[in-house]
C-alpha angles and dihedrals in degrees: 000000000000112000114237116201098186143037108221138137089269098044081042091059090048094052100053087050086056104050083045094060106025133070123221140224088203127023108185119204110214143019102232123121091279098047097040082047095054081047096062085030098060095025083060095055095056098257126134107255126183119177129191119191116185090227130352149338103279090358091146125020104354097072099046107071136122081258086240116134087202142181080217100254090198096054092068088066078057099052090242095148100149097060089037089059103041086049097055093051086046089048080049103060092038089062100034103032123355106054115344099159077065119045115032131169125285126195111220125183124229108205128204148184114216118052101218114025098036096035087056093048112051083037089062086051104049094044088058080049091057102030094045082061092041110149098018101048100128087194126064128254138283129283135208110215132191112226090249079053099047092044093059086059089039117029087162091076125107100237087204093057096065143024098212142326148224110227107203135158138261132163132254136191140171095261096200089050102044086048093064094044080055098055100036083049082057085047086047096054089049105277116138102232124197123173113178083046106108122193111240098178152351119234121212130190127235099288092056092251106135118253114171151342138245118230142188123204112208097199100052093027088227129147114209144153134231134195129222146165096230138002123217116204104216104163118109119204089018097055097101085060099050086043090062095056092074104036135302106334117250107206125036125227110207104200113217124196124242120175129186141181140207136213137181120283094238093054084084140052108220143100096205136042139244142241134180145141128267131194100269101015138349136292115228125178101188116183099226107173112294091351146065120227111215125182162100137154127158110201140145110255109206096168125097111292086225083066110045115143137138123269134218093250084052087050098049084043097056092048094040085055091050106041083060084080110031131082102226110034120248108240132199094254088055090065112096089177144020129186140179130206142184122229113216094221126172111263116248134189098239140000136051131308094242091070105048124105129281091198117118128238132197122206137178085231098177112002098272094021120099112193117187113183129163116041138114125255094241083072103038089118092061090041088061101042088048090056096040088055092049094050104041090040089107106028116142086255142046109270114199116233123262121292095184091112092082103023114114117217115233114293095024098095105077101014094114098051094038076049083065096042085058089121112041090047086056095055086045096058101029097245135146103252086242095067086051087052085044092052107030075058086059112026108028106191095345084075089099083068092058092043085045086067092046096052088045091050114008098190079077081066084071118098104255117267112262088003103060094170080077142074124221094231080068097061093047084042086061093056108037090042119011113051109260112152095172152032089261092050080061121051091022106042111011093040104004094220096147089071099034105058125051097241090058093241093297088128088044098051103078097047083041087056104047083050098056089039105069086054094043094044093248114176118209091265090047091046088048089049098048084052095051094048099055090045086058090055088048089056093043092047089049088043091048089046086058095054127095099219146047092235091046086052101051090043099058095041082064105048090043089056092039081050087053101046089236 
């Protein structure tokens, strides 16, 4: 197939002349991690790949994680060796190889309270971690640390709350972001690639094998068909409900619900994070930019998948776990952001969530239908080629195996030399050297696109109105290259403003707008309109927030969008 480079509202038109026209060897349902990463999996290997997603790249799951790319520290207490061990190679050739402008190395502490037993025994576990990832590591090793020691890299510990502490390294990543490097990678390997595009329906011939899919496309307002050999079903929370198109599902997803917040940087007086197990999860403070990412929780959501937000009682929980181990107590009034995700885990007969497994499983669900539920996202890239090998293991051809070990994602090629050019490139463009270091984390070597649109118009050089830690240029870049079709695209997923800024991006919403207007054809009343709605997701996130139960809170998100008439 054609190769597309970008993502934009022309490459769009082409592509949906194309699925309309063309039949597939692979049709992938969903743009999560996992589908975008079957995209780049199958389109690698020469196959014709088409994927729909109903919104947008990493619009459920994918863009609600913890942003660690982990071995899984904690599986190990459970003997999962196996997944510990194919994460942390996986951890290895993101940081090495595969992306490294967007996943680096983070230092976490894991406090404890008793000095020999405990000590002993998380540092057993922490000396298999290292030494299962010996020789691709991409982080350095462990450290032992007294509590004076561990107190120098984080004051903001309550010295009564632990004894001592390991600091070891993980990896992080911005997961929207690296979800959509993942799926314009698969464009740019040939995949045709539609988000807004939802599936309504398989279709299946006369012996029952599926065929095909029906899809609606929300920006042309256009029905079509499109053929394909086989149909993978990569959409996580949502898979019961793909597997029913084609007949009774064959395999449960059992959603659980994980929140996190974030609060400024400066809130806290540490330079590493911290890690350490709860009652019922496990309590993270990950440094993320200007931000630290706290979470997590571990619940049944029985709720619809469509609904999915944090309560007050996830929110109080979250703050009561942390302020165990902090000096000066977090408060509500110090969060700028709060999400809520589902995890796709494998349905079990008994037992919590929290203890289910985070392997991955791949089923012929339907003939013709590959479902792949369960799974993390650090191993996303062994959970596609696995379904891709399932699906294409009888096509009417020979199919070659998987290259996407050593295959960079865009942007990965020349980041480290452009990483050494910072300057330079700085002086070029009349940036502040800052701005290089921001985009080179986003864009890797893509980042001459972004500096294109500068030159062309240099107001797009300016911080963007009510979101100052980006530039304009990167609100007309994400729709002229990456993909964004809205205004949510946008300030949650592109730039991830509605958890950054503690107003969630309403004052950013309107200059934002205009911005992604003049590339999209808005008009005034559709830029109006774009503005209003995700104001209105703002208000039925906030509302949601207030309320005491899960059930409360997906009731009155709905009501504050119907209200709105979004």
């Amino acid at each position: 197939m054609t190769p597309i480079t970008k993502l934009g509202p022309e490459e769009r038109s082409a592509t949906l002349e194309r699925v309309k026209n063309e039949s597939f060897d692979v049709v992938i349902i969903g743009g999560g991690i996992t589908g975008a990463g079957a995209a780049l999996d199958a389109a690698s290997r020469g196959l014709r790949v088409a994927l729909f997603e109903a919104r947008d790249f990493a619009f459920g799951t994918s863009s609600k994680s913890t942003k660690l790319i982990h071995g899984g520290l904690r599986y190990l207490e459970q003997l999962n060796f196996k997944l510990v061990a194919e994460a942390l190679t996986e951890r290895a050739l993101m940081l090495r190889e595969l992306c490294p402008h967007l996943v680096h190395p983070v230092p976490l502490l894991f406090p404890f309270n008793h000095r020999v037993w405990e000590r002993a025994y998380i540092g057993a576990g922490v000396v298999l971690y290292d030494s299962m990832g010996t020789g691709k590591r991409g982080v350095p090793l462990h450290k032992h640390y007294s509590r004076t020691k561990a107190l120098e890299v984080a004051p903001e510990l309550n010295p009564e709350a632990f004894v001592g502490a390991i600091r070891y390294y993980d990896g992080q990543m911005d997961d929207a972001r690296h979800t959509m490097a993942v799926g314009r990678t698969a464009a740019h390997h040939g995949a045709l690639i539609m988000t807004h595009a939802p599936i309504t329906g398989i279709t299946q011939d006369d012996t029952g094998r599926v065929n095909g899919v029906h899809v609606h496309d929300f920006v042309s307002g256009d029905d079509f068909t499109v053929n394909a050999s086989r149909i993978i079903n990569a959409t996580g929370p949502w898979t019961d409900k793909v597997q029913a198109m084609a007949g009774e599902p064959m395999v449960k997803v059992r959603p659980s619900k994980g929140i996190h917040l974030l609060v400024p940087r400066e809130r806290l007086d540490m330079s590493v994070g911290l890690i350490t197990k709860t009652a019922t999860s496990v309590l993270f403070v990950v440094p993320w930019g200007a931000h630290w990412v706290i979470g997590t929780t571990d619940t049944d959501w029985d709720e619809s998948v469509d609904d999915v937000v944090a309560t007050q009682a996830d929110v109080e929980y979250v703050l009561s776990e942390v302020n165990k181990w902090l000096r000066d107590p977090l408060t509500k009034s110090d969060i700028t952001g709060v999400f809520a995700g589902l995890r796709p885990l494998l349905a079990a007969t008994e037992g919590s969530t929290a203890s289910l497994s985070r392997e991955h499983g791949v089923l012929e669900s339907a003939p013709g239908l590959f479902t792949i539920g369960g799974g993390k996202y650090t191993t996303y890239r062994v959970m596609a080629e696995d379904v891709v090998d399932e699906a294409v293991k009888d096509l009417d051809r020979e199919v070659p195996p998987s290259p996407t070990k050593h295959l960079p994602l865009l942007g990965a090629v020349g980041y480290e030399a452009m990483k050494r050019e910072r300057e330079q490139i700085a002086d070029k463009h009349g940036l502040h050297v800052d701005w290089v270091d921001h985009l080179l984390g986003r864009q890797g070597d893509l980042i001459e696109e972004v500096l294109d649109l500068i030159t062309q118009r240099p107001e797009l050089g300016n911080p963007l109105e009510g979101a100052e830690s980006y530039l304009a240029a990167e609100v007309v870049y994400a729709a002229t290259h990456e993909g964004a079709r809205d205004l949510d695209d946008l300030l949650d997923r592109r730039l991830r403003v509605r958890i950054q800024v503690p107003d969630r991006g309403r004052a950013a919403a309107q200059p934002a707008a205009k911005l992604m207007g003049e590339v999209l054809g808005w008009d005034d009343d559709q830029v109006a309109a774009q503005v209003a709605k995700y104001h209105a997701a703002i208000d039925a996130d906030l509302a949601a927030e207030a309320a005491a139960t899960d059930q409360e809170a997906a009731k009155v998100r709905r009501e504050t969008l119907e209200s709105a008439g979004a």
